[in-house]
C-alpha positions in Angstrom: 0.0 0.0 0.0 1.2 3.3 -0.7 0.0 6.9 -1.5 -2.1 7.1 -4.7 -0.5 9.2 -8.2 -2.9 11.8 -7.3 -2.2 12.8 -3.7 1.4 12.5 -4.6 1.4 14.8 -7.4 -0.9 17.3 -5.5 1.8 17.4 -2.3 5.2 17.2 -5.0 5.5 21.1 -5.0 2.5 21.7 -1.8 5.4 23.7 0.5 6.9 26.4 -2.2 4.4 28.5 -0.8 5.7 31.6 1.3 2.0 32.4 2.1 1.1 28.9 3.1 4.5 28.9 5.5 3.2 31.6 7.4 0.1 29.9 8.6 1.6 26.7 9.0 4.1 28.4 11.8 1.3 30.0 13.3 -0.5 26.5 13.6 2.6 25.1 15.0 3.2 27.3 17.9 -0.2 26.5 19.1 0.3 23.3 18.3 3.4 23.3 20.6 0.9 25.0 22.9 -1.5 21.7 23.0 1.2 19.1 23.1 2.2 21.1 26.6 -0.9 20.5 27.5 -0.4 16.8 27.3 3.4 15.9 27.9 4.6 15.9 31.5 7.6 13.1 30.7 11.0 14.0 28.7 11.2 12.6 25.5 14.3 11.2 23.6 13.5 10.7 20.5 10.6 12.6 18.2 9.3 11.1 14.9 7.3 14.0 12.8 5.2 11.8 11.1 3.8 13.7 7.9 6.1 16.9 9.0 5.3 19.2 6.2 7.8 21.9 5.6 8.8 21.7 9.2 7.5 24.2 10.7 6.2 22.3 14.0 9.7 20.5 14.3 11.4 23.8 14.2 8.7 25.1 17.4 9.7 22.0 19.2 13.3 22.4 18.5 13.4 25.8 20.0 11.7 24.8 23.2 13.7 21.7 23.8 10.6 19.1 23.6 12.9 16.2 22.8 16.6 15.8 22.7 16.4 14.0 19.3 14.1 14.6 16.1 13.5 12.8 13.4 10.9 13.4 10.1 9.3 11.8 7.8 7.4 13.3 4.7 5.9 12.6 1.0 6.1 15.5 0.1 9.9 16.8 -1.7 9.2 20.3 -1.6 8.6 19.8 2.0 11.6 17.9 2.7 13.7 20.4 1.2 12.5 23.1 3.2 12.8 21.1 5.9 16.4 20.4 5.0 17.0 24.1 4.4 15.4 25.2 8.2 18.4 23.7 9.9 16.8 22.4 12.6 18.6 21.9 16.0 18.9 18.3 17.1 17.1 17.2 13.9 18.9 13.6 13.4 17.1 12.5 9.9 14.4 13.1 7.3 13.2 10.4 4.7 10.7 10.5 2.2 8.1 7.5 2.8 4.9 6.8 1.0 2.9 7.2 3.8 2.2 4.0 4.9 5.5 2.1 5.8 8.1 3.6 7.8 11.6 2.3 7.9 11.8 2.0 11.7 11.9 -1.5 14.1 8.9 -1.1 16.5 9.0 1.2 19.2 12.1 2.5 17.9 10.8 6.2 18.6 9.6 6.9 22.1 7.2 9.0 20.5 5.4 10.6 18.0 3.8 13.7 16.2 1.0 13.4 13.4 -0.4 17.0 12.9 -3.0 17.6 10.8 -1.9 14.5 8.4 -4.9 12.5 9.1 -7.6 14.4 7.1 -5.6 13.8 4.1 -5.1 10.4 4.6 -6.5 7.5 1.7 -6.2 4.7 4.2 -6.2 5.8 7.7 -6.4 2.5 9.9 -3.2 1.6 8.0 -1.5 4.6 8.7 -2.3 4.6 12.4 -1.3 0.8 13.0 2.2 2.2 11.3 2.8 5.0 13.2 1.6 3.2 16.5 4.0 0.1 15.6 7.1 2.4 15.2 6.5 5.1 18.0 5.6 4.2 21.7 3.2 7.0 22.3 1.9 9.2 19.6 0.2 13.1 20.0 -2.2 13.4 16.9 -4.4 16.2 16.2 -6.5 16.9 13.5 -9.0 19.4 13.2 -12.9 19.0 13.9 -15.2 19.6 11.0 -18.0 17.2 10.7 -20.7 20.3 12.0 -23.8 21.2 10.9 -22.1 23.3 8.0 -20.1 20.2 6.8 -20.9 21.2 3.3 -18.8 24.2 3.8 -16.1 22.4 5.2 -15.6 20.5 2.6 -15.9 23.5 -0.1 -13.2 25.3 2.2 -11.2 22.6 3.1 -11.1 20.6 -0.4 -8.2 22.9 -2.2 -6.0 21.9 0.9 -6.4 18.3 0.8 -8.9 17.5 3.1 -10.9 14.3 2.4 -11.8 13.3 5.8 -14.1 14.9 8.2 -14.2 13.8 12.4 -16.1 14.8 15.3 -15.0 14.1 18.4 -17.5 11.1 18.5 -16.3 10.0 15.1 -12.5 10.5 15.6 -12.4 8.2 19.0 -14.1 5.5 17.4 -11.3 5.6 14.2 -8.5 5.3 17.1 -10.0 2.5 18.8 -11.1 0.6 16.1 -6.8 0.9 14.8 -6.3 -1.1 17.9 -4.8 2.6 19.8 -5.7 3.3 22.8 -6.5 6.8 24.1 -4.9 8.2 27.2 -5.6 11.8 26.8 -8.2 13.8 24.7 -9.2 17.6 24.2 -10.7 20.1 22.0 -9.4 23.1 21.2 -10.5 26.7 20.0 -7.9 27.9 17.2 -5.5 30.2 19.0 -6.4 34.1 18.7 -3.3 35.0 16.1 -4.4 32.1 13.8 -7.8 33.1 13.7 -6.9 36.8 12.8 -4.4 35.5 10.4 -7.1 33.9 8.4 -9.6 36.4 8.6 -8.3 39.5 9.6 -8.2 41.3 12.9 -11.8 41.8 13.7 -13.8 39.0 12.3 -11.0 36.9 13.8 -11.2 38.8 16.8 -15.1 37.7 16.7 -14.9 34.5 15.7 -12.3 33.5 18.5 -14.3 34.6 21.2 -17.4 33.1 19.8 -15.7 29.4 19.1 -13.7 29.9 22.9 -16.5 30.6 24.9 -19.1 28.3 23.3 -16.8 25.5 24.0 -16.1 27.2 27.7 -20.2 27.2 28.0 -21.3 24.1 26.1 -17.9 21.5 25.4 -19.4 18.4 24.2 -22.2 19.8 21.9 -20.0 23.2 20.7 -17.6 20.9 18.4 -20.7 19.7 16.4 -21.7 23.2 15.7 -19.1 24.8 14.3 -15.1 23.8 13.9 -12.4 23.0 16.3 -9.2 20.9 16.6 -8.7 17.2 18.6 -5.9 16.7 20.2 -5.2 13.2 21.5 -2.6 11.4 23.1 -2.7 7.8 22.2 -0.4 4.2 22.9 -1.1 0.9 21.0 -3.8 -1.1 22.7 -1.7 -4.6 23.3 
């Protein structure tokens, strides 16, 4: 099994974009934010499953999160920015084809997949891989199976987006990929990535509105309009 002509074509030049690394920093320093959130152990060594251009391994980097960091990545173009961002402590990146990785099991003590999943084909394969090669994993994706899932997709589409989750939807995909879940939350996209999408006020707006209706109503709020899962998860032996 591997990734299909299609998504591998659309990914070959995804990262030349200076506009698109912009926002992907922004999401990585509040992704760095979340993982926080969960970690309270020292990690050795980090596999960046999916790592994009790099811009979450560079926020980890900076911060310390693990003494050693590894990537992995489909994409070229976002290997070679990777490769370019001379990342501190950053020990290897391969290209793989998104569903084998060359590792023994539980060769990484653990493991980042952020905001990979949604544009995963297969995604039960791709978790039993990363779970078989990493001893805990932090994945996050974001939520947008809402009542305005038509939109989603529409919005989302362009960027590679061809799966949807709930939270409902999104435990039920871990558990039944043998993984079990140790620690799960939704988040509200932080304040600077809202305005960085949509400008300072109607960010402004829609950051308060998505913060405190999951502050006033958590477990229905994420089926009314969009968040992010974060989950910390082990295989289930």
């Amino acid at each position: 099994m591997k990734v299909s002509e299609n998504i591998t074509n659309k990914y070959s030049n995804y990262y030349d974009s200076d506009q698109l690394h912009v926002k992907r920093k922004i999401a990585a320093q509040q992704t760095a934010q979340h993982l926080f959130s969960f970690v309270d152990f020292k990690v050795e060594n980090l596999l960046d499953i999916g790592a994009g251009e790099g811009s979450l391994l560079s926020e980890l980097a900076k911060i310390g999160f693990a003494q050693n960091f590894h990537a992995v990545e489909i994409s070229s173009s976002g290997i070679n920015s990777i490769e370019k961002k001379q990342i501190m402590n950053l020990k290897s990146v391969s290209k793989f084809d998104g569903y084998q990785i060359d590792a023994h099991d539980h060769e990484y003590d653990f493991g980042t997949a952020v905001h990979v999943l949604e544009h995963v084909e297969h995604e039960r394969a791709f978790l039993r891989e990363i779970s078989r090669c990493c001893k805990q994993i932090y994945i996050e994706v974001p939520l947008e199976l809402t009542l305005t899932v038509r939109k989603s997709i529409r919005l989302s589409g362009p960027y590679g987006h061809i799966n949807f989750y709930n939270p409902v939807t999104f435990k039920n995909l871990l558990e039944t990929s043998d993984l079990k879940i140790l620690k799960f939350k939704v988040f509200a996209n932080s304040l600077a990535y809202e305005t960085h999408i949509s400008g300072e006020l109607r960010g402004m707006i829609k950051y308060l509105l998505r913060s405190q209706l999951l502050g006033m109503m958590p477990k229905t709020a994420p089926h009314l309009l969009s968040y992010l899962a974060g989950v910390l998860c082990c295989r289930n032996l």
